[in-house]
C-alpha positions as CSV (number, residue, x, y, z in Angstrom):
1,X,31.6,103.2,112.8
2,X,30.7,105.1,115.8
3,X,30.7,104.6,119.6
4,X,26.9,104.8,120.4
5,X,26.8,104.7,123.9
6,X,28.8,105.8,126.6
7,X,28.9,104.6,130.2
8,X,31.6,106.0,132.9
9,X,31.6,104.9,136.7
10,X,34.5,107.0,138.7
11,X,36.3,109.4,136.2
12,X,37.1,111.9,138.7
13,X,34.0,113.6,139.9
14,X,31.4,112.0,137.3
15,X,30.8,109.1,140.0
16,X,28.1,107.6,137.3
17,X,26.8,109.4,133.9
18,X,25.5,107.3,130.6
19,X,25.5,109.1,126.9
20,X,23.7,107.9,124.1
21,X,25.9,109.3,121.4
22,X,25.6,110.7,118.0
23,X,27.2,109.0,115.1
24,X,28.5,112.4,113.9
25,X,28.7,115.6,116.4
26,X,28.3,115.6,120.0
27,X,28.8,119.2,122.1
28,X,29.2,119.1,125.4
29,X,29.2,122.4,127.6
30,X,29.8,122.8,131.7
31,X,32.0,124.9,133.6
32,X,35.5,124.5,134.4
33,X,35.6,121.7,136.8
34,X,32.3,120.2,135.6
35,X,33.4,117.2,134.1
36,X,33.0,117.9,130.8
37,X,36.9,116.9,129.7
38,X,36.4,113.8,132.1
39,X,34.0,112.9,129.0
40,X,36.6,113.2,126.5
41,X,39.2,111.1,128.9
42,X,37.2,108.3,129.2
43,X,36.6,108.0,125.5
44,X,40.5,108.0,125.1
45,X,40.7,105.5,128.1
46,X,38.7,103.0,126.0
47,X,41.1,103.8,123.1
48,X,44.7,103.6,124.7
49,X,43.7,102.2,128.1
50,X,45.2,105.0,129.7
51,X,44.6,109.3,130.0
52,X,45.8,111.6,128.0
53,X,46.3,113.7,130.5
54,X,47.9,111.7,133.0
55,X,50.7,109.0,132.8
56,X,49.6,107.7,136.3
57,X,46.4,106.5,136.7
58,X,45.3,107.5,140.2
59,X,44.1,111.2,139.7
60,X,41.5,109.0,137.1
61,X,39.9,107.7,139.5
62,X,37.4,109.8,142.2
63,X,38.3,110.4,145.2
64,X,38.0,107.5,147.5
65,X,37.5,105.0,145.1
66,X,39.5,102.3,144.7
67,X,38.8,102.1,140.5
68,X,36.9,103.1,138.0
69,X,35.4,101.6,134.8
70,X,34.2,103.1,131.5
71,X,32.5,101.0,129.0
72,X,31.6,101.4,125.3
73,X,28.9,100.3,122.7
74,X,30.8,100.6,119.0
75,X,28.2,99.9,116.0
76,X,29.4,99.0,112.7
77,X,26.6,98.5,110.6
78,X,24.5,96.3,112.0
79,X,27.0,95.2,113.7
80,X,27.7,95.7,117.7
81,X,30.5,95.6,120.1
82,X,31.2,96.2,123.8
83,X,34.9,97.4,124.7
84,X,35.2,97.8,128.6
85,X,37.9,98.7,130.8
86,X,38.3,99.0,134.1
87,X,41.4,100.9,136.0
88,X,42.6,100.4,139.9
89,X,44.4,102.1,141.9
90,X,48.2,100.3,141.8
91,X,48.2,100.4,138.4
92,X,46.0,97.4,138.1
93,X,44.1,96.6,134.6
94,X,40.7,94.8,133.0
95,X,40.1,95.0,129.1
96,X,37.5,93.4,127.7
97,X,36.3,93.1,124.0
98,X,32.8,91.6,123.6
99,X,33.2,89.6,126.8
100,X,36.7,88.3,126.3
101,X,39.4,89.3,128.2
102,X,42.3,90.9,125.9
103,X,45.7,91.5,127.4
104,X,47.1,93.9,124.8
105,X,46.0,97.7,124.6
106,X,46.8,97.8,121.1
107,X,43.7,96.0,120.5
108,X,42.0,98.7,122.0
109,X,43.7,101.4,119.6
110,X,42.7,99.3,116.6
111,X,39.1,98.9,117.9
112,X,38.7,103.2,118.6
113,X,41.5,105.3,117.4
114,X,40.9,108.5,119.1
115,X,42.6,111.6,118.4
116,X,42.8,114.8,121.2
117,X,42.5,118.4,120.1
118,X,42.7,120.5,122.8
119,X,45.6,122.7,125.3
120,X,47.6,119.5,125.2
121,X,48.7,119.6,121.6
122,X,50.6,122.5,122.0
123,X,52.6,120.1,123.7
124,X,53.6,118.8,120.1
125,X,55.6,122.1,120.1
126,X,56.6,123.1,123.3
127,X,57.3,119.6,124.7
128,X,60.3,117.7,124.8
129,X,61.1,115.0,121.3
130,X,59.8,112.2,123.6
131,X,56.1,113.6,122.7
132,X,56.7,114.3,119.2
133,X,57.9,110.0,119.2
134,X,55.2,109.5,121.0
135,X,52.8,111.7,117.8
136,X,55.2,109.9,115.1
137,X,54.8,106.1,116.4
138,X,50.3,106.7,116.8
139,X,50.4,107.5,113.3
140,X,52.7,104.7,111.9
141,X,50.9,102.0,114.4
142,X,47.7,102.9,112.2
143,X,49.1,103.2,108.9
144,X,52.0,100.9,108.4
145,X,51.3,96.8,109.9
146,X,54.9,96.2,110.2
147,X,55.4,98.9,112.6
148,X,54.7,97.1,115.6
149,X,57.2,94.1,115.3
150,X,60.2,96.3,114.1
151,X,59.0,98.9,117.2
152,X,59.4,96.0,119.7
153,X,62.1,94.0,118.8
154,X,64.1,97.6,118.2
155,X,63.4,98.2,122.1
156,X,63.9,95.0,123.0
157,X,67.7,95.2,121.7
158,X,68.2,98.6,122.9
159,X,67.1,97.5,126.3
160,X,69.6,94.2,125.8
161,X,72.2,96.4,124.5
162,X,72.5,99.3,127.6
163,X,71.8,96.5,130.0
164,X,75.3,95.1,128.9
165,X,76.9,98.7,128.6
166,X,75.8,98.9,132.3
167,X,77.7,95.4,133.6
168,X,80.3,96.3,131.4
169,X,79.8,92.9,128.8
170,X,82.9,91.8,126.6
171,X,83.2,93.2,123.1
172,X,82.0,90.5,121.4
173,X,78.5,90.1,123.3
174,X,77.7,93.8,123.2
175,X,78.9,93.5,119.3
176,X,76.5,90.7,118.9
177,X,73.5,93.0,120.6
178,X,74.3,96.0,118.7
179,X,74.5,94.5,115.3
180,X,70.7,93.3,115.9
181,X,70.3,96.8,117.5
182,X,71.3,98.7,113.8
183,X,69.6,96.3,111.5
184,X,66.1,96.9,113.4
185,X,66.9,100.5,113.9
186,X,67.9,101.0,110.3
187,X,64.4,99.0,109.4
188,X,62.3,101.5,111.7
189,X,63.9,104.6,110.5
190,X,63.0,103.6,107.0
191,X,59.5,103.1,107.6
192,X,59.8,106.5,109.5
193,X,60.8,108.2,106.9
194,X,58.5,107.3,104.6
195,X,55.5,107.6,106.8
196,X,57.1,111.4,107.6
197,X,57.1,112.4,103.6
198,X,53.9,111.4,103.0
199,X,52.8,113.1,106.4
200,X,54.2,116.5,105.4
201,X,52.7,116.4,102.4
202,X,49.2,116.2,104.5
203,X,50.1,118.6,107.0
204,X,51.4,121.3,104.0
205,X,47.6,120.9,102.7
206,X,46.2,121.4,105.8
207,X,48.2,124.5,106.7
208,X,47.5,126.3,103.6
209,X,43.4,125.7,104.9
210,X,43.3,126.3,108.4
211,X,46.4,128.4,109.5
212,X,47.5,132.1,108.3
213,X,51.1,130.9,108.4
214,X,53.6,130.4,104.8
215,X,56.8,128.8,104.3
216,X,55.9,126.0,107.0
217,X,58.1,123.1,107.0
218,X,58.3,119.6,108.9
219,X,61.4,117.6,109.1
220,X,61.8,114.3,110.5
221,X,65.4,113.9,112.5
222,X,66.1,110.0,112.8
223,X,68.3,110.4,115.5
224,X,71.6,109.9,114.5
225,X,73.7,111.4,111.3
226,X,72.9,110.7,107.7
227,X,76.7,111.3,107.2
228,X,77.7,108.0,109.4
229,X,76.6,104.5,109.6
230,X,74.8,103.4,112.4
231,X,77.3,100.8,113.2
232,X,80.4,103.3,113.1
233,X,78.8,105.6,115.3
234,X,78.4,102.5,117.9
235,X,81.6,101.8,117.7
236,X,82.8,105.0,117.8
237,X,80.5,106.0,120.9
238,X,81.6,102.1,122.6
239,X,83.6,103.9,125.4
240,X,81.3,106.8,126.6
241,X,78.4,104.8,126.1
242,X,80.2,102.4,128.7
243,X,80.9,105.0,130.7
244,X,77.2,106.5,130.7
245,X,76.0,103.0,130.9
246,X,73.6,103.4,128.1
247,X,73.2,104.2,124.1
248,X,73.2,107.7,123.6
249,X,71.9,107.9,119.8
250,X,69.5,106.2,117.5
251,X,65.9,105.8,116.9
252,X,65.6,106.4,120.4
253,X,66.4,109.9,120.2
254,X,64.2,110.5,116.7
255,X,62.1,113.8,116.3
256,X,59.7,116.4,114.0
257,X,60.9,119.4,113.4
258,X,58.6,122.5,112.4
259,X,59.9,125.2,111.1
260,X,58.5,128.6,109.7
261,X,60.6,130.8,106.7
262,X,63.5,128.6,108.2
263,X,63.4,129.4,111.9
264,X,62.2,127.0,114.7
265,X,59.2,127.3,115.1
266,X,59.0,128.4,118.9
267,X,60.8,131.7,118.2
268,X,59.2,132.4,115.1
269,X,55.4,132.0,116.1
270,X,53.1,133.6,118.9
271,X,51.3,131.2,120.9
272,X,48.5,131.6,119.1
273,X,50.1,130.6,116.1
274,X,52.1,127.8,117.8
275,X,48.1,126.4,119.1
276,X,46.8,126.5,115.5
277,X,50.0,124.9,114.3
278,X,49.4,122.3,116.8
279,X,46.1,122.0,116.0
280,X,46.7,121.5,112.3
281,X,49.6,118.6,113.3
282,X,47.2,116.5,114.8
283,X,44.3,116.8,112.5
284,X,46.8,115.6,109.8
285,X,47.0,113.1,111.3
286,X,43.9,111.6,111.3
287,X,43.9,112.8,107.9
288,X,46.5,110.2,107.2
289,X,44.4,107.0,108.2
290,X,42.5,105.1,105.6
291,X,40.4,101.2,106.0
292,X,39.5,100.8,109.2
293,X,41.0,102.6,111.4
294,X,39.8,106.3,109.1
295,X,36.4,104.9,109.9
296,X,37.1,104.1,113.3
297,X,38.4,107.4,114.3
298,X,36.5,109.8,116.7
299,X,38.0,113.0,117.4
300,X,38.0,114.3,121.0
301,X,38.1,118.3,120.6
302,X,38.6,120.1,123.6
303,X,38.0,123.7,124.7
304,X,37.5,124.6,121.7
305,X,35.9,128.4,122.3
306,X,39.2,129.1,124.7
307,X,42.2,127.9,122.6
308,X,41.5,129.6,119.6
309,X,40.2,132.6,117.6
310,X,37.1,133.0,116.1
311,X,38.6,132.4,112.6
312,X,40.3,129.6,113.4
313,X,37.5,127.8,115.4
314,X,35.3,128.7,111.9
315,X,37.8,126.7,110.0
316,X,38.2,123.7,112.8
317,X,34.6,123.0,112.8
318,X,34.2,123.5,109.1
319,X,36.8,120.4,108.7
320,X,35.8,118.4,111.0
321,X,32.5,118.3,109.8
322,X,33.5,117.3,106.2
323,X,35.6,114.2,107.9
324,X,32.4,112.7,108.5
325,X,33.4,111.7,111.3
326,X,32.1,110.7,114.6
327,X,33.3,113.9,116.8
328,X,32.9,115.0,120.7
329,X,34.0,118.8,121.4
330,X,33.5,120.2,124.7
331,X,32.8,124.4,125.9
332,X,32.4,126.6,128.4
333,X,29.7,128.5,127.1
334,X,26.5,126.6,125.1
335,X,26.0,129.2,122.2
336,X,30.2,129.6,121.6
337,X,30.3,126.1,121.2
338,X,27.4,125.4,118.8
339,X,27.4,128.4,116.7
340,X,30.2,127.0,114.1
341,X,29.0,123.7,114.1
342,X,26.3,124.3,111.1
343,X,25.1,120.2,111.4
344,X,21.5,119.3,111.7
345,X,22.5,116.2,113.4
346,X,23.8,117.1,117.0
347,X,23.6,116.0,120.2
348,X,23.9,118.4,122.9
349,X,25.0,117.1,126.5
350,X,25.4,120.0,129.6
351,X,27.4,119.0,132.9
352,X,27.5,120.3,136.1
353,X,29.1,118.8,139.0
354,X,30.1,115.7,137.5
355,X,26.1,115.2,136.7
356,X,25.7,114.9,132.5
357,X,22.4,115.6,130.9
358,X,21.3,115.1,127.6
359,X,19.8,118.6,126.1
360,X,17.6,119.3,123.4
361,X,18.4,121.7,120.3
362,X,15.4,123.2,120.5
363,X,14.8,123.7,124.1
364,X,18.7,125.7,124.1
365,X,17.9,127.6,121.6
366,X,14.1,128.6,122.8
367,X,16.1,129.6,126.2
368,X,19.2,131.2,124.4
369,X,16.4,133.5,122.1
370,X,15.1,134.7,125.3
């Protein structure tokens, strides 16, 4: 699978720009401010329906527009199919698969799993648990079928359960709520697990081949003690959860852990350690998928030449490429950003002011040699 062609009206300041696309690596270069990570977000947006970089979707769209649309061409074979969506102002939302509207962006995510590598994954570090969820759930949606069910009906008891800690409910209907509350947590957490062993398995591989960095450890935390049942600890917590007016542990509060020779890994690493680190999380990852969705997934890789070393960019490039899969990396500078890339078949696309342009390989380098 890969998305063929790409066609953006009002991401920021690309007002209108098509790509034809390479099945396997696509560089895009520009300045800072050019447009070039606009690309890479509107890929994501016909992934997830949303940025990456912004929960709101009003700094999406360009200025004095009131939406914007990005639309892609997916091949399979020789098969086709159109994905479309369209974002306005007020939150307002149009998906469309092959014509048909589709109300769910799940579909989306099983259509063009997308995966960002770039200044935001440091975030998987530096962030708050709520991002590293955020990394754990992606993963399971794509791996494990039952994940969705137990993931709604878990918040859909959670959200049952504090709405009755906050009108103060009788014992027995918040006893009915949190019953239903620990049986789907319990269910989620085990699926957690297991999706986290195999995962660290994965991301110890990956370490030892693209980071510097031994004794490297992940830990998934599922929120509440392994020394206590679930239920216990609801009824112990009854009173100040009443008080607080919602449920202060369980699978809401789950999290990964890194470590390095036993310390956290924030005050054991420099940031350029912590990047690679990142780096290596989320190409795990994608290292986890298989069927469809492994075949599906295009990497979005940004700023490559400024986030990392020379080394490490070597060693990026090196493993992408042997994915086989479909990938678009932006750069500041042309030659910095094609020189590890030692493919044959690339694309080469160079923005400036919101304006994309499709390059030749030839022509660059006839200009770069002099």
């Amino acid at each position: 699978m890969s998305l063929t062609r790409l066609e953006i009206v009002g991401i920021r300041n690309i007002h209108q720009a098509t790509l034809e696309l390479n099945p396997a690596i696509n560089l895009i270069y520009g300045r800072n401010g050019s447009g070039k990570t606009s690309i890479l977000e509107s890929v994501y947006l016909l992934g997830a329906g949303r940025s990456y970089r912004n929960l709101s979707v009003e700094p999406l769209i360009s200025r004095h527009q009131d939406e914007c649309l990005v639309r892609g061409h997916i091949t399979t074979g020789t098969t086709q199919h159109t994905i479309g969506v369209l974002r306005r102002r007020g939150g307002g939302r149009e998906i469309r698969v092959d014509g048909k509207d589709v109300r769910r962006a799940t579909d989306l995510a099983s259509r063009l799993p997308t995966l960002v590598v770039g200044p935001e994954a440091i975030n998987l570090l530096l962030g708050p648990p709520a991002v590293r969820r955020r990394f754990l759930n992606w993963g399971l949606f794509h791996v494990e079928p039952s994940f969705t069910g137990i993931w709604e009906d878990a918040n859909r008891c959670l959200r049952q359960r504090n709405e009755l800690l906050r009108r103060n409910a009788s014992a027995d209907e918040l006893d009915t709520w949190t019953r239903e509350l620990v049986r789907h947590s319990e269910q989620l957490d085990e699926i957690r697990a297991d999706y986290a062993r195999n995962y660290e398995k994965v991301f110890l591989e990956h370490c030892e081949q693209l980071t510097d960095l031994a004794d490297i450890s992940c830990r998934y935390y599922r929120g509440w003690s392994h020394a206590t049942a679930l239920q216990e600890i609801y009824e112990k917590d009854e009173e100040t959860d009443r008080k607080r007016g919602y449920t202060q542990r369980g699978f809401q509060r789950a999290d990964v852990r890194i470590s390095v020779a036993g310390e956290e890994v924030i005050g054991a690493c420099s940031r350029g350690e912590l990047k690679i680190i990142s780096w290596t999380m989320m190409i795990s990852q994608g290292a986890m998928l298989g069927g469809a969705a492994a075949s599906n997934l295009v990497y979005l890789v940004d700023d490559l030449g400024s986030e990392l070393d020379r080394q490490h960019r070597e060693r990026i490039c090196a493993y992408l490429m042997s994915t086989g899969r479909q990938v678009l990396a932006t750069g500041i500078e042309q030659d910095r950003l094609v020189e590890f890339w030692k493919e044959k078949d690339i694309k080469l696309f160079h923005v400036e002011h919101g304006s994309v342009k499709e390059c030749s390989m030839e022509q660059e380098e006839n200009t770069s040699g002099g």
